[in-house]
C-alpha positions as CSV (number, residue, x, y, z in Angstrom):
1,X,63.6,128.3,23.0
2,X,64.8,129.8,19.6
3,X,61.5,131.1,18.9
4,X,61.3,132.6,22.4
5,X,64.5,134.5,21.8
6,X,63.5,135.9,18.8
7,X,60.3,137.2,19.8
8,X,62.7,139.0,22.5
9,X,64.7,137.2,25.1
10,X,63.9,137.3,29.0
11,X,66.4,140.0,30.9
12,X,67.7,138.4,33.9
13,X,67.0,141.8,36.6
14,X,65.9,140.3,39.7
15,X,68.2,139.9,42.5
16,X,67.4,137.3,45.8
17,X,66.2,140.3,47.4
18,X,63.7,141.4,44.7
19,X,62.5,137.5,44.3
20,X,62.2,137.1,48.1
21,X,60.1,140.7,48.0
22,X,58.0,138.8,45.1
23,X,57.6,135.8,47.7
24,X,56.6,137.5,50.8
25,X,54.4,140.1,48.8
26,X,52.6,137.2,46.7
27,X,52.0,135.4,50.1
28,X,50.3,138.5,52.1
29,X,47.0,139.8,50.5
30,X,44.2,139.8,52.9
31,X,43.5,136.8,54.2
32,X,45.8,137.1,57.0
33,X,43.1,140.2,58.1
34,X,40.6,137.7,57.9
35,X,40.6,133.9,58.2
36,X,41.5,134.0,61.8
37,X,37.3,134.5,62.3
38,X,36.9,131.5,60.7
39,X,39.1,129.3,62.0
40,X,38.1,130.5,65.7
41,X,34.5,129.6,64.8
42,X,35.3,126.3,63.5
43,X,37.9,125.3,66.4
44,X,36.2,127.3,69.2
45,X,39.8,127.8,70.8
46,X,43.1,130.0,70.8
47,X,45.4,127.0,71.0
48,X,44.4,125.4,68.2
49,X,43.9,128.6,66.5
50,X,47.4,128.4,66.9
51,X,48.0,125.1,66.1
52,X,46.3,125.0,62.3
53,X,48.8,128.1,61.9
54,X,51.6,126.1,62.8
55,X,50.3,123.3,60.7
56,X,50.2,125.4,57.8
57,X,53.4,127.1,58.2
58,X,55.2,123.7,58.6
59,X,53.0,122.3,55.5
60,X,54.2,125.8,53.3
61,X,58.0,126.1,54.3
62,X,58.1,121.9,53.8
63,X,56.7,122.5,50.4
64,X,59.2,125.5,49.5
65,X,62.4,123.7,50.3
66,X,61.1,120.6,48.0
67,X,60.2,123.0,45.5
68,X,64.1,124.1,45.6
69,X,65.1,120.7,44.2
70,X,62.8,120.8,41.0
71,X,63.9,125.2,40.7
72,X,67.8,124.4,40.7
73,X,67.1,121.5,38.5
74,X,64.7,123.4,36.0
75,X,65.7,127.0,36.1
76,X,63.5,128.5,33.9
77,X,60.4,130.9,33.2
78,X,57.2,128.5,33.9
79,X,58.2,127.3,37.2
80,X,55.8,124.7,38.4
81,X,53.8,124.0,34.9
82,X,57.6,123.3,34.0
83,X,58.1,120.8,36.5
84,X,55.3,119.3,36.2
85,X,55.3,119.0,32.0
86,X,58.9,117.5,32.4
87,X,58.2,115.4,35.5
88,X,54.6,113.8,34.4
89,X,54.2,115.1,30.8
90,X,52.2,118.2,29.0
91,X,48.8,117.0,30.0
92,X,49.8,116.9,33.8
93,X,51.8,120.7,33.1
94,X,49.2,122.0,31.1
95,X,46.3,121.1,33.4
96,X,47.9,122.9,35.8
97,X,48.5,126.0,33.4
98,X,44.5,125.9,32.9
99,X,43.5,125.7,36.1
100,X,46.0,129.2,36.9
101,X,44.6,130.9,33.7
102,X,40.6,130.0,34.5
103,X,40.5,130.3,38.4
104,X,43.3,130.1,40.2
105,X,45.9,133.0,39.4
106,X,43.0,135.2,37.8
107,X,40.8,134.4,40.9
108,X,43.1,135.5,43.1
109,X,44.1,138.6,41.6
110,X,40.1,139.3,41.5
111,X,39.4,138.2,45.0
112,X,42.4,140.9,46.6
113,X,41.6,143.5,44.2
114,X,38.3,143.4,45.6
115,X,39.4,143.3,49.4
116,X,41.5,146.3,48.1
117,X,38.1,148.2,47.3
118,X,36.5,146.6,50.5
119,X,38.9,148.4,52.9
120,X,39.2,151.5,50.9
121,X,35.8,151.4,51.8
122,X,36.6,152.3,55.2
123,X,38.1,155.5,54.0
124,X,35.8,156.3,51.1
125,X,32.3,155.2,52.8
126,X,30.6,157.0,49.4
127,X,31.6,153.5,48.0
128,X,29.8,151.6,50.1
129,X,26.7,154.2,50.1
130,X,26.6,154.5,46.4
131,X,23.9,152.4,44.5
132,X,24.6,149.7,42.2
133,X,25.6,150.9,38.9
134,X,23.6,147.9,37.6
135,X,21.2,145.1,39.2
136,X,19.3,142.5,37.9
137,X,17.8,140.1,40.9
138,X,20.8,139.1,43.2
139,X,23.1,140.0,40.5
140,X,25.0,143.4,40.3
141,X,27.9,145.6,39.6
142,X,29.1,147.9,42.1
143,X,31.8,150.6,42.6
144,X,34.0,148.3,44.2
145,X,34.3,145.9,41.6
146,X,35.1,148.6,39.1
147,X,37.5,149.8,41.5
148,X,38.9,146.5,41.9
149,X,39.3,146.4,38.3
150,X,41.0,149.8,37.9
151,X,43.7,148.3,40.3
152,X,44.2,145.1,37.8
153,X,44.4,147.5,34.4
154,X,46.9,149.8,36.1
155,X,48.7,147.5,37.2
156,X,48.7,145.2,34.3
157,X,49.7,148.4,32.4
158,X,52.6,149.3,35.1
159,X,53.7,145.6,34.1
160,X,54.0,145.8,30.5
161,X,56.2,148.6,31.3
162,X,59.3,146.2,31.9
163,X,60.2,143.8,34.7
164,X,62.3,147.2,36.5
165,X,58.5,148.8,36.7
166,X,56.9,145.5,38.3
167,X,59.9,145.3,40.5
168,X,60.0,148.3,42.6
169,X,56.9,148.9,42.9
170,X,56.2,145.1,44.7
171,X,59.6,146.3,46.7
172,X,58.1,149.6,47.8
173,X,54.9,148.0,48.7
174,X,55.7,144.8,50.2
175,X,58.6,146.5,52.2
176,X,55.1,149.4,53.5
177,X,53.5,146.2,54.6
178,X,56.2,144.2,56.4
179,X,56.9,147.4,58.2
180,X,53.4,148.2,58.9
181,X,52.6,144.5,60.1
182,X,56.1,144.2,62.4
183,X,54.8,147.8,64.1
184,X,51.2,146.3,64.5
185,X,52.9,143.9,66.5
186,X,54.9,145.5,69.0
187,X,52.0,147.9,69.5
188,X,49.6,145.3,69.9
189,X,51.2,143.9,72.9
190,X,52.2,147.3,74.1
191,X,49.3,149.0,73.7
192,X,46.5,146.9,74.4
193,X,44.7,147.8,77.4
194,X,42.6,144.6,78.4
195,X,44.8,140.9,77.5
196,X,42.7,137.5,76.7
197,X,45.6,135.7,75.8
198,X,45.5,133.6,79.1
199,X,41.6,133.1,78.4
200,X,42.2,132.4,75.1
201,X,44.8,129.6,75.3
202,X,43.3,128.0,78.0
203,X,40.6,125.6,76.1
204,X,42.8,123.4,74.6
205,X,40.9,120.0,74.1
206,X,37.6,121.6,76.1
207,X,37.1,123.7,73.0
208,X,35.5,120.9,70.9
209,X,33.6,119.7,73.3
210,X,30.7,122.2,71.7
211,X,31.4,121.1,68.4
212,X,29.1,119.1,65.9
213,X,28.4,119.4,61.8
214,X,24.9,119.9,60.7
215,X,23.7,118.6,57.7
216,X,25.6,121.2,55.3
217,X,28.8,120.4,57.0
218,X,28.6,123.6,59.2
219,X,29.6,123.8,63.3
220,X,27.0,124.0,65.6
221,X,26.6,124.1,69.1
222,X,26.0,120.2,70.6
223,X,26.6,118.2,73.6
224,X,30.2,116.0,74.4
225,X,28.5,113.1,72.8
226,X,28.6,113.9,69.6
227,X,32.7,114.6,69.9
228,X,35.4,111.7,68.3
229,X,39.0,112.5,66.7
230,X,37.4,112.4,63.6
231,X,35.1,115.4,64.3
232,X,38.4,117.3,65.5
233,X,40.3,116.5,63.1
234,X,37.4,117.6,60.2
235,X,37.1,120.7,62.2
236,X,41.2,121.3,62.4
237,X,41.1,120.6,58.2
238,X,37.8,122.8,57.4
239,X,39.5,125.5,59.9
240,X,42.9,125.2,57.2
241,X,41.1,126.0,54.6
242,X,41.6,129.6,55.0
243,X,45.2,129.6,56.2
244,X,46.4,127.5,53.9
245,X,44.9,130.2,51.3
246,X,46.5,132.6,52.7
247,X,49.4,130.7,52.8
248,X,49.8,129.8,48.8
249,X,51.1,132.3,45.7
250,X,54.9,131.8,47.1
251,X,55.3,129.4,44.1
252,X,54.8,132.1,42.3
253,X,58.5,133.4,42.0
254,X,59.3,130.0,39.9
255,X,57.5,131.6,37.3
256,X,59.8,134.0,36.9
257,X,63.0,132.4,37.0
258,X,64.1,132.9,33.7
259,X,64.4,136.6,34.8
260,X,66.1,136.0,38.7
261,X,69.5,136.4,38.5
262,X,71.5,132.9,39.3
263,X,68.3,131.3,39.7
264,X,69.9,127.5,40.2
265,X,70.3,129.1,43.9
266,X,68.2,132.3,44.5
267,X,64.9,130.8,43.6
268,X,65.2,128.2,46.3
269,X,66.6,130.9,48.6
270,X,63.9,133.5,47.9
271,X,61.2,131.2,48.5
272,X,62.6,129.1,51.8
273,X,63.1,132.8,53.1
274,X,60.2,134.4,52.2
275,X,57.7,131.5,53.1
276,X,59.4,131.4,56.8
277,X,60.0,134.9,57.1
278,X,56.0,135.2,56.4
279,X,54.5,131.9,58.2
280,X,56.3,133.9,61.6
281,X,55.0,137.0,60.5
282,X,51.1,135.4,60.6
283,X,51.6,133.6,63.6
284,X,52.7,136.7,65.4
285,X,49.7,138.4,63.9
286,X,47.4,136.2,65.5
287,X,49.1,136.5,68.5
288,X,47.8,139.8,68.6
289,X,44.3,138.8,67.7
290,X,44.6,136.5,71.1
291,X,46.1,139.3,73.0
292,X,43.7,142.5,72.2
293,X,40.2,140.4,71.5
294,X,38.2,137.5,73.4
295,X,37.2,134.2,71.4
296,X,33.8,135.8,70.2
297,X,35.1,139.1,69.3
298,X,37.6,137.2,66.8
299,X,34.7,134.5,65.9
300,X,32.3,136.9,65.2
301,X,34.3,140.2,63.6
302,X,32.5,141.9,62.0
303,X,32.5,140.7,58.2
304,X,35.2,138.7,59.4
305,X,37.4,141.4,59.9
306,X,39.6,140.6,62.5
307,X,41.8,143.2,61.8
308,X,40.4,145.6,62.1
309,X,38.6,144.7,65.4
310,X,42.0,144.2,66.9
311,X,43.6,147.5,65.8
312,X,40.4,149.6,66.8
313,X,41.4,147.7,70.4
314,X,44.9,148.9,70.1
315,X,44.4,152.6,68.4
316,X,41.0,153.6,69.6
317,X,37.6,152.7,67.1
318,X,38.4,155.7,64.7
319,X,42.3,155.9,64.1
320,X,42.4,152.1,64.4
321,X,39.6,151.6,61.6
322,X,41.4,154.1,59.5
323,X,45.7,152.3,60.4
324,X,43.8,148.6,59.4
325,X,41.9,149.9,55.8
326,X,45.3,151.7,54.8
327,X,47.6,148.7,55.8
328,X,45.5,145.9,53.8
329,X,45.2,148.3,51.3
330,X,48.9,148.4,50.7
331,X,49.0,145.0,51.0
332,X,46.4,143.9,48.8
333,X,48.1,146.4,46.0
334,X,51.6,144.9,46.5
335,X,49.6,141.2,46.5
336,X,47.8,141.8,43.3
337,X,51.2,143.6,41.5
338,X,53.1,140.6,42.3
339,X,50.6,137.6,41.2
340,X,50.1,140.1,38.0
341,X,53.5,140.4,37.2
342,X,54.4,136.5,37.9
343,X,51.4,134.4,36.1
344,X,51.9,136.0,32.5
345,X,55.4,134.1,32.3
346,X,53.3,130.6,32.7
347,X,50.8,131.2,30.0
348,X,53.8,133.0,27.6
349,X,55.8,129.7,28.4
350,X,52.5,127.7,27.9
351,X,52.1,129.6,24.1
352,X,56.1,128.4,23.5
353,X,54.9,125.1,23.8
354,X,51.6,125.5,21.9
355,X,49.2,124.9,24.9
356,X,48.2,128.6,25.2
357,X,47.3,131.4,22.5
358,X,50.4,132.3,20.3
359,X,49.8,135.6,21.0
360,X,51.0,135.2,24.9
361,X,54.2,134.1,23.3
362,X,55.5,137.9,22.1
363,X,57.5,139.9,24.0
364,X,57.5,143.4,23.7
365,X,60.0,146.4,23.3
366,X,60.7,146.6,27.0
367,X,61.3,142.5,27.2
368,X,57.9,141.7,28.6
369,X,54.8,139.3,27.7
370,X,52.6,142.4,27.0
371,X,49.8,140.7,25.5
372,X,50.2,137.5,28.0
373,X,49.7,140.4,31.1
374,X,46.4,142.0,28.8
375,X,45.0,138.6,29.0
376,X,45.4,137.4,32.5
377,X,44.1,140.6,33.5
378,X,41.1,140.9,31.3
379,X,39.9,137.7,32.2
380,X,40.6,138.4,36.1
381,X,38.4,141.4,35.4
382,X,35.6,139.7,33.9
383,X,35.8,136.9,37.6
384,X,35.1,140.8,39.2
385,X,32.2,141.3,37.5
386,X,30.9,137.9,38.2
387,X,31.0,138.0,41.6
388,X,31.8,134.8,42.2
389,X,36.1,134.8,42.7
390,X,35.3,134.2,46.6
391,X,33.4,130.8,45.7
392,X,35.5,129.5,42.9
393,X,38.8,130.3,45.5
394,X,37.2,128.1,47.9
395,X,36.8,125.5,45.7
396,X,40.2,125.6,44.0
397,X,42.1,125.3,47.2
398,X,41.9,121.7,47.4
399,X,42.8,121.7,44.1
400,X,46.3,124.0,44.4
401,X,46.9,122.1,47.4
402,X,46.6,118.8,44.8
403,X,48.8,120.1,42.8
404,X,51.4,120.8,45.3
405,X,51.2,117.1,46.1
406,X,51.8,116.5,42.6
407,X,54.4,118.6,42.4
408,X,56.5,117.6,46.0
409,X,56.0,114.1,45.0
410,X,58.0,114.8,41.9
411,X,60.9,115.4,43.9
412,X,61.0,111.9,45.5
413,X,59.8,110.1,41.4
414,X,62.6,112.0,40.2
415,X,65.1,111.2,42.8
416,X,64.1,107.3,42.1
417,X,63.7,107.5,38.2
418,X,66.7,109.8,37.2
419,X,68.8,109.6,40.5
420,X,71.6,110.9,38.0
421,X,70.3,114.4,36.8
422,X,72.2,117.1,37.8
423,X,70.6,119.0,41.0
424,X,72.4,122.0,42.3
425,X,70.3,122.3,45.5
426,X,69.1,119.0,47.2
427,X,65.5,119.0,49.0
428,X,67.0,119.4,52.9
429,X,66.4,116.6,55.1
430,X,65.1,114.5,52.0
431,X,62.6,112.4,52.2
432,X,61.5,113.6,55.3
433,X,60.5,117.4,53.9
434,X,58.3,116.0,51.4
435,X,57.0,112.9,53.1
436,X,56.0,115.8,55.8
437,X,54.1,117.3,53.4
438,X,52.8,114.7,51.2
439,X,51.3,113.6,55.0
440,X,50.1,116.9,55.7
441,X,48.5,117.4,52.4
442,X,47.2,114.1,52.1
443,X,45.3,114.5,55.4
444,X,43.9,118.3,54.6
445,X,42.1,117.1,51.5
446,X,41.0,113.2,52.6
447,X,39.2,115.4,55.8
448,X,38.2,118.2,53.3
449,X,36.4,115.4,50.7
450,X,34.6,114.3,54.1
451,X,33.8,116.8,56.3
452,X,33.6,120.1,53.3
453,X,32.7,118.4,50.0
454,X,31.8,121.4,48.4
455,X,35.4,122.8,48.9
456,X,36.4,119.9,46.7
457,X,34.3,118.7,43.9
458,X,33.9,121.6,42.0
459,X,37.5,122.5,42.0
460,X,38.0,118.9,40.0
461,X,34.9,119.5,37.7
462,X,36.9,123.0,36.6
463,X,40.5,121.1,35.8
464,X,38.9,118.2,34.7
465,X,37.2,120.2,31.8
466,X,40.7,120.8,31.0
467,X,40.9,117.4,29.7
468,X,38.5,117.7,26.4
469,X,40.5,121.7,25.8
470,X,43.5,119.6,26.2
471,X,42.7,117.0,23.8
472,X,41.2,119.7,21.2
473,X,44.4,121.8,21.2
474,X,46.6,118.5,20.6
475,X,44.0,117.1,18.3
476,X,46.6,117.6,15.0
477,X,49.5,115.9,17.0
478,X,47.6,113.0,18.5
């Protein structure tokens, strides 16, 4: 840690409220706008709609109190590579670390800078209109994807400004959004002019009775006899795939800790906080989508975009097109500040323990990992220009949700190995919370390896290939 502090020590300037802000504004990106199609065309019904929400949110906030144990206990900069380097050892942290740095940090911040472009879209249709700047087959680079990536350099830039800069700006925006979201609500229900919510919640167990996988592990339309629990419950898991992604990034305030104020306590409090206050936030958001739209007007949104469907319901086509672009577009900014200004503190703490480039490990005049920010967000640009963040997310989310597992059951290894470390905060209701998970999780990615194996294997293949970098980079130690 010498060398750390030499380089230019960490300044401790975020408060619970500004890690909570980091928590709830990590969590809400886009998906949220989104998913809900999906999940209605896998499950066919509002109740269970409702039910793989509930689900997750139980699954997240389970997760996020278990996570308090190991934050009290290791309060540093890192957060979860931490735990898991001190719980299972640096192969084990620094897989994790190279699965954030390749896919699943960068990925992310690619994936909501796009939907930032997407939905500015709305406002800007030139975007949309405008031809490729370059094409080759079914390749191409458009507008949006540089605009995407003018969002990551400013921000990245805003960053390297100093921890204040990050901080009020993911205040500012996450505060818009929460506003905006909590006024969609009431309006939505006293608005709305025509309510499906008895409609919609009135399939219950009838709902599968039209479902059936084809060969590609897609839903089709079938007859009763091709119905068992299995089949429901590979069609609850395959819907979860999108609200559990919408669900993760709230770990993302342990990576910061070494600059949270008192973070023994306010890291625990800023994520059990911001993880319920936003689970209740999504479910109420979807009660919307239930109240203003029918089950094929949320299956079958255009581009998926429930959203905005509902809102046009609420506002009128026009105004509500134009209220829906400019509230995920606040969102999606606040989302990609905070994931930009949390994962450089993983790959600086990575480069203090030689398992990243020693370059990360500087800080610089205003007490931040510059060059570690200028690398997360170059490479997160280049997944733009790709055009492939949306398929590597799909396959990484079995993977974070593996190393969540990983990670809560290092709560209950720790509790039996060193029963007599110090820990500040116990897990609440231990061992239930992270049995509860452990369940959860266990059943989400069994079903997933099933029903959606191409959610799962390639996720693996890109840690995996961690191994061999892992090895290299250790090769003078071994």
């Amino acid at each position: 840690m010498e060398k750390l502090q030499e380089k230019g020590p960490l300044k401790k300037k975020l408060g619970l409220f500004d890690a909570a802000m980091l928590v709830m504004g990590s969590m809400i990106g886009s998906g949220i706008f989104i998913v809900s199609a999906d999940i209605m065309r896998n499950l066919g019904s509002g109740y269970w709609l409702i039910v793989v929400w509930i689900i997750t949110g139980v699954m997240t906030v389970a997760a996020a109190i278990s996570y308090g144990e190991l934050s009290s206990m290791f309060p540093k900069a890192g957060g979860q590579y931490t735990y898991l380097k001190e719980i299972f050892g640096k192969m084990m942290g620094f897989l994790y670390g190279w699965g954030l740095f390749t896919v699943i940090q960068t990925g992310t911040i690619a994936a909501v800078a796009v939907a930032f472009g997407k939905f500015t879209a709305y406002l800007i249709p030139a975007l949309n209109d405008a031809a490729p700047i370059f094409q080759n087959g079914g390749y191409k680079i458009t507008w949006i994807q540089i605009l995407a990536i003018g969002v990551i350099l400013l921000l990245t830039f805003i960053n390297t400004k100093g921890v204040e800069s990050g901080k009020w700006l993911q205040n500012i925006f996450t505060g818009s959004k929460i506003v905006a979201l909590i006024g969609l609500i009431i309006l939505g229900f006293l608005l709305v002019k025509s309510n499906f919510w008895a409609d919609n919640m009135s399939f219950r167990w009838d709902a599968f009775n039209n479902l059936k996988t084809d060969s590609g592990g897609n839903f089709i339309k079938s007859g009763w006899e091709s119905i068992s629990g299995m089949t429901i419950m590979g069609g609850i898991a395959a819907a979860m795939v999108g609200s559990v992604f919408s669900s993760v990034a709230w770990e993302n305030v342990t990576f910061v800790s070494g600059e949270i104020e008192n973070p023994k306590k306010n890291v625990v409090r800023a994520m059990v906080l911001g993880t319920s206050a936003v689970m209740i936030l999504y479910l109420l958001v979807n009660f919307i989508y239930l109240n203003t739209l029918n089950r094929d007007s949320i299956a079958f949104a255009l581009n998926d975009r429930v959203a905005v469907a509902a809102s046009e319901q609420i506002f009128g086509s026009g105004i509500g097109t134009i209220v829906m672009a400019v509230l995920v577009m606040i969102s999606t900014f606040g989302c990609v500040n905070g994931i930009v200004l949390a994962g450089a503190r993983v790959f600086q703490t990575m480069a203090k323990d030689g398992m990243f480039f020693k370059a990360a490990l500087d800080n610089n005049k205003n007490g931040v990992p510059e060059k570690s920010l200028w690398m997360q967000g170059i490479w997160a640009s280049v997944l733009c220009l790709s055009g492939q963040y949306g398929n590597l997310l799909d396959m990484i989310s079995f993977v974070i949700v593996l190393f969540y597992m990983i990670t809560v059951f290092g709560v209950i290894y720790l509790r039996l190995k060193k029963p007599d470390l110090e820990r500040p905060y116990k897990t609440w209701l231990y061992p239930v919370t992270p049995i509860v998970y452990l369940l959860i999780g266990a059943a989400f990615c069994i079903l997933l390896l099933i029903y959606k194996q191409q959610y799962t294997w390639p996720g693996l293949v890109i840690v995996l290939l961690g191994v061999p970098v892992y090895f290299f980079i250790n090769k003078k130690t071994v």
